[in-house]
C-alpha positions as CSV (number, residue, x, y, z in Angstrom):
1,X,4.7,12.5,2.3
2,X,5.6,8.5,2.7
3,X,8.2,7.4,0.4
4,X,7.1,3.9,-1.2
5,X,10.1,2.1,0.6
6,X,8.3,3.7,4.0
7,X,4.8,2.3,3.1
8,X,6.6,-1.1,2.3
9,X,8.3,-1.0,6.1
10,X,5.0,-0.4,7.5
11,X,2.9,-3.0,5.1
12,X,6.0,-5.6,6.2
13,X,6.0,-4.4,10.5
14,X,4.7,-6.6,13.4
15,X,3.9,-9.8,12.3
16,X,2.8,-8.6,8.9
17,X,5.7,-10.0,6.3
18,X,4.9,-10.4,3.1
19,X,1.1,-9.6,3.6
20,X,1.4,-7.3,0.4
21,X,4.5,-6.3,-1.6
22,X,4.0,-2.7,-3.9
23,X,5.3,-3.3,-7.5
24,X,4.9,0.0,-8.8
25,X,4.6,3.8,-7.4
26,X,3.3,6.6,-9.4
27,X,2.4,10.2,-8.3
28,X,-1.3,10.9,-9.9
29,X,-0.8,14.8,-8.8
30,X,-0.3,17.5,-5.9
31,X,-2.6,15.0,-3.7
32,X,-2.3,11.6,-4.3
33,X,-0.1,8.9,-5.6
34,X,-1.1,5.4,-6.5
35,X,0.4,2.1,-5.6
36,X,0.1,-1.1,-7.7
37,X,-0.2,-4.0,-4.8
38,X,0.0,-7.7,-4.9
39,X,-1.0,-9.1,-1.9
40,X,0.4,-11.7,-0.3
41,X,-0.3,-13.8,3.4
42,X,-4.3,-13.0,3.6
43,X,-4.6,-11.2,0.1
44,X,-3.2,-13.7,-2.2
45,X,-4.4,-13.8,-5.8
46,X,-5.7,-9.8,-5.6
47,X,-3.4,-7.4,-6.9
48,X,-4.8,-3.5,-7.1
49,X,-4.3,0.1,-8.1
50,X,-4.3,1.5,-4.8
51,X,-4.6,5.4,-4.6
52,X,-3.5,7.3,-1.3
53,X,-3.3,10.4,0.1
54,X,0.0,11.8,-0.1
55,X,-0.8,14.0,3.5
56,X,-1.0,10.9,5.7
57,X,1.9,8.6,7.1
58,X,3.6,5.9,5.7
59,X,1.3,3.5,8.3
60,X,-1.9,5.3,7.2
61,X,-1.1,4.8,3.8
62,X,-0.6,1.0,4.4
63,X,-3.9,0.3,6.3
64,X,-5.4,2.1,3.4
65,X,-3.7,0.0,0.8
66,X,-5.0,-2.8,3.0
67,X,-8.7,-1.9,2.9
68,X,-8.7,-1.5,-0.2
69,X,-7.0,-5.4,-0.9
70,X,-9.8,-6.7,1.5
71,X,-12.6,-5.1,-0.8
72,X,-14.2,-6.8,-3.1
């Protein structure tokens, strides 16, 4: 289980600063937790509920946080 602060390091790693900065954590249950997002550097002006599973890594959790700021 990624912490927020871990998802945050991987959102903000290699050439990716500021590309979306979480605002809020909150654990939905046993399985997944949900991120409010604001994006930032690609994403600006969308800011999401992002849900993720709590099973994958910090840097899975972030590419799914990003997929989900890309969608429309």
């Amino acid at each position: 289980m990624a912490t927020p602060a871990a998802i945050q390091a991987a959102l903000d790693s290699a050439n990716q600063m500021n590309i979306a900065r979480i605002n809020q954590s909150v654990s939905i249950d046993a399985t997944y937790d949900a991120h409010y997002v604001v994006g930032g550097i690609g994403h600006a002006g969308r800011s999401k509920w992002c849900q993720t599973t709590k099973a994958q890594t910090a840097g899975q959790q972030a590419t799914a946080i990003l997929a989900v700021l890309d969608a429309n």
